[in-house]
N, C-alpha and C positions, 0 to 999 in steps of 0.2 A: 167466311174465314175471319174477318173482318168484324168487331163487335165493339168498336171504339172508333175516335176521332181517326180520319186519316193526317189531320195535323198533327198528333201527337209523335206515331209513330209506325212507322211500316211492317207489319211482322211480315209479311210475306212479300218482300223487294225483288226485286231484278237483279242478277248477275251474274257476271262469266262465268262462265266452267273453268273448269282444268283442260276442256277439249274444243275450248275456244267458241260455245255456242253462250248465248245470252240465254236466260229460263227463270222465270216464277220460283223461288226457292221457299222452301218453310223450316221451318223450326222443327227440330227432333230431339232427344232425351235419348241414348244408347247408355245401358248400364252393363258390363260385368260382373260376375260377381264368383268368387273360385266357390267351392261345396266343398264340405268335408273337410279333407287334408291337406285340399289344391291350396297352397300357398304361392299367390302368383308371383310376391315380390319380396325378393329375401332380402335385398340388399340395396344400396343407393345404383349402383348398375343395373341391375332390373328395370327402375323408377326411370330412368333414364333410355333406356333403350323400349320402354313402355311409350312412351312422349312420343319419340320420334319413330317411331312404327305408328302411330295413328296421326302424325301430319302424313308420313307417305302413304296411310288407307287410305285417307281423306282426297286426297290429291290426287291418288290412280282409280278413284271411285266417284269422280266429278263432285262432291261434295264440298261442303267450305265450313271449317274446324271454328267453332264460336269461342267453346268454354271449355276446358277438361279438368279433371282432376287425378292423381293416381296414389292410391293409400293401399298398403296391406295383402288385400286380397280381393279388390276389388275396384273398378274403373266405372266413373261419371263423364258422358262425353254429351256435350248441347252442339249439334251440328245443322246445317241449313242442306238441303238436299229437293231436286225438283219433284221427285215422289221416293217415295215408302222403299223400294225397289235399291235405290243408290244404297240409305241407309242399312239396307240389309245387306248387299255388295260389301262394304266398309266392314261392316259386323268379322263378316267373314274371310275378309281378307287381313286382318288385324287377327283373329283369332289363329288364322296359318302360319303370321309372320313370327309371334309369338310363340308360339308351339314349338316350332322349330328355333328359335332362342333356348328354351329350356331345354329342348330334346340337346341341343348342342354343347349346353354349358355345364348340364346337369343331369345328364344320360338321363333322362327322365323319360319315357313314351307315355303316351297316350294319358301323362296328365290334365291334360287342356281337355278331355270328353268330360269332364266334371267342372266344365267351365259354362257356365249360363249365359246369356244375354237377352235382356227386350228393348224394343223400339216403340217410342210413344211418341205421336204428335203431338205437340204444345200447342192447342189448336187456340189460345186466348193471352190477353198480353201478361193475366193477374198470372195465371202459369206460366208462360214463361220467363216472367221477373223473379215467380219463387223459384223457379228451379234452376235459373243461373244464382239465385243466393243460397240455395241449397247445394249447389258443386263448391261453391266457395266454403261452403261451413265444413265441409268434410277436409279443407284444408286443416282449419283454424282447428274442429279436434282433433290433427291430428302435429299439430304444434303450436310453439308457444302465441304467436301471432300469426295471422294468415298469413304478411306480405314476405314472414322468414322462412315460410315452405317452397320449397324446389320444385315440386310436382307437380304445379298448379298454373293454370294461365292467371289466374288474378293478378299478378305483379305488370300486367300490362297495362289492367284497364288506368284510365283517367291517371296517367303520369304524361305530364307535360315534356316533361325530355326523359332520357335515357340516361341513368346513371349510371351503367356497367356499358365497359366499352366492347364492341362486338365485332365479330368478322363474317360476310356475306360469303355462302358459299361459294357463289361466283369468284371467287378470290382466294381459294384452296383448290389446290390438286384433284383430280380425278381419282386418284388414290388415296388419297388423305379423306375424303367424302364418301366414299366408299366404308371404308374401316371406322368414321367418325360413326354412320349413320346405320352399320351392321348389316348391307344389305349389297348385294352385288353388283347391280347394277341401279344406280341414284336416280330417281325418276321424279322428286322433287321441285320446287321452284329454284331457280337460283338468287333469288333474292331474299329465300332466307338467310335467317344469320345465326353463330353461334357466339357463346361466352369466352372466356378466356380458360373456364374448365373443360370445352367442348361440348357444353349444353345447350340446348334448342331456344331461341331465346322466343319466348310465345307471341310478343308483340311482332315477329316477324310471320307468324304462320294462324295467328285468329283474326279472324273479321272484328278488330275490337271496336271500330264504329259501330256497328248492329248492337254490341253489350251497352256501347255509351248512350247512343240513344234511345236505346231499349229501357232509361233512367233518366229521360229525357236532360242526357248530358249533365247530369247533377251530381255529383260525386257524396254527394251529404246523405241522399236519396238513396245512392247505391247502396252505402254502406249502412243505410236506416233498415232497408230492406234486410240485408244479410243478418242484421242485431236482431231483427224480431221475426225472421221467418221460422214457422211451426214445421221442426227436424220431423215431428211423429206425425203429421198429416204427409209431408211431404215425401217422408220415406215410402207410406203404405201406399202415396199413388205414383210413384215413377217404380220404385221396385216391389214391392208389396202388391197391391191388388191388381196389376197386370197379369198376375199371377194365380190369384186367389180365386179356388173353387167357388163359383157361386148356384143359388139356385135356379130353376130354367127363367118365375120370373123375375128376379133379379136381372140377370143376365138379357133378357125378352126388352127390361126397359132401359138398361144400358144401353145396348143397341139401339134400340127404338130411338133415343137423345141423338147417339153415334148417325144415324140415319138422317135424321132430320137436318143435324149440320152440315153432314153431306151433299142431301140432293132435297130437301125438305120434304119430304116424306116418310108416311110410316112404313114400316118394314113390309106389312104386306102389300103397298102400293109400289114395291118394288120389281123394274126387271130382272131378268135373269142373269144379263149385263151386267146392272148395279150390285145386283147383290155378289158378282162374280167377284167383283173390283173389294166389295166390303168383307167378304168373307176372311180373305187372307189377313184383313188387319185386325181381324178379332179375333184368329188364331193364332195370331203370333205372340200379341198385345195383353190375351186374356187366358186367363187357364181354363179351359174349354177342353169338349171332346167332338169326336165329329157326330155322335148320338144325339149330343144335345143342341150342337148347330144344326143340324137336320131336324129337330123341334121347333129351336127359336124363329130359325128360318123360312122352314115350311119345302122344306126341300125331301128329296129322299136322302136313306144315309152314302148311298153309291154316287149319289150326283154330287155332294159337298166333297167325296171324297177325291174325286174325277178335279171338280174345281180346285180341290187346295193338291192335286195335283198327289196323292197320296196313294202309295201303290200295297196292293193287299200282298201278305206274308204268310 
């Protein structure tokens, strides 16, 4: 996992859950993204009740919220999670809470089935330096400066104090948290906090150590990073080519890489075990079919389908 100084910096640290267990967490990249007509966010309400629907996934899904962004019609989330499984948990509990927002505000059904999402592991530190500076650039196009957009956790990293004054939830109502947070019953921390508009204030709800010293605590660094990080490399591999039909070998040495980082091995010196565990991340991650994993893989097509748990129609 590991492919740099352990002085520099820890990408995969220790820390609490939500469920009070200590775990080896790593780095994920969750995107969003509406299709079509799906317009996920009409309005400043939206963007706001978008935020805090993904600190309360993050939080009833053991996971721990790094980085976010929320623009348009579509959501960047860098989250730390002890495997692959929480992330997809989060995915989709975020995607329900949602759903039922619009269903409710906007008589709208079964909008959200036109709603996407992948999960990628930032398995190196060059990726995940780009791609917490690539959640931030989707602020900056989407106003005049990053640090004056509302949707964004950036406004928390590397500020020395707090210049908006804020209120802990601990210190509102059970009813007033409730209606603030849109959800019936508030299963949050209480030591988040809000604004004085009633907005989620991010410095209460991201691991913003992990981004500081993910930049080894440089502020000059970070923000060098964000100026010249490549939008068109880093679009095609967090949402782009996780996606992207490829050919079997294409796809055969993708994996093969995928594999080696894993467990260092090539794909045919793999278990059945291993390959059990690899299969699901390369279905979720890659635009695959089970034909072609049953190639790459060397499996039959009934066994990959058995594994990714896939039932015939």
């Amino acid at each position: 996992m590991k492919n740099f100084s352990a002085r520099e910096f820890e990408l995969a640290p220790y820390r609490e859950l939500s469920d009070g267990t200590i775990a080896r967490v790593y780095p994920y990249h969750l995107c969003f993204e509406g299709k079509e007509d799906a317009v996920l966010f009409r309005d400043d309400e939206d963007c706001d009740v978008m935020v805090k629907y993904i600190a309360l996934s993050a939080h009833k899904c053991t996971t721990i919220l790094v980085h976010y962004v929320v623009v348009s019609n579509h959501v960047h989330i860098i989250l730390l999670a002890a495997e692959e499984n929480s992330a997809i948990k989060l995915a989709n509990d975020l995607k329900k809470r949602y759903s039922m927002w619009m269903n409710k505000k906007y008589s709208t059904k079964r909008i959200l089935c036109r709603l996407e999402y992948n999960i990628l592991l930032l398995d190196s530190i060059w990726y995940l330096r780009n791609a917490i500076a690539y959640v931030t650039r989707n602020a900056l196009d989407n106003s005049d400066a990053v640090d004056s957009y509302q949707w964004c956790a950036h406004q928390a990293f590397f500020k020395s104090t707090q210049n908006k004054r804020t209120t802990k939830v601990a210190d509102i109502s059970t009813r007033d948290v409730r209606k603030i947070f849109h959800c019936r019953d508030f299963s949050g921390k209480k030591t988040w906090a809000i604004d004085n508009t009633s907005r989620l204030e991010p410095s209460s709800v991201c691991d913003v150590s992990y981004v500081e010293s993910a930049f080894n605590k440089n502020p000059v660094y970070y923000m060098k990073v964000v100026g010249i990080v490549n939008i068109a490399e880093m679009k095609m591999k967090l949402e782009e080519l996780p996606r992207g039909m490829r050919y079997d070998a294409d796809l055969y040495q993708l994996v093969s890489e995928i594999s080696i980082k894993w467990y260092s091995l090539e794909i045919d010196q793999l278990s059945l075990l291993q390959k059990s565990r690899l299969l699901p991340y390369v279905y979720r991650t890659i635009r695959t079919s089970v034909p072609q994993l049953a190639r790459v893989f060397g499996l039959e097509r009934e066994k990959v389908s058995e594994l990714l748990h896939i039932k015939k129609v």
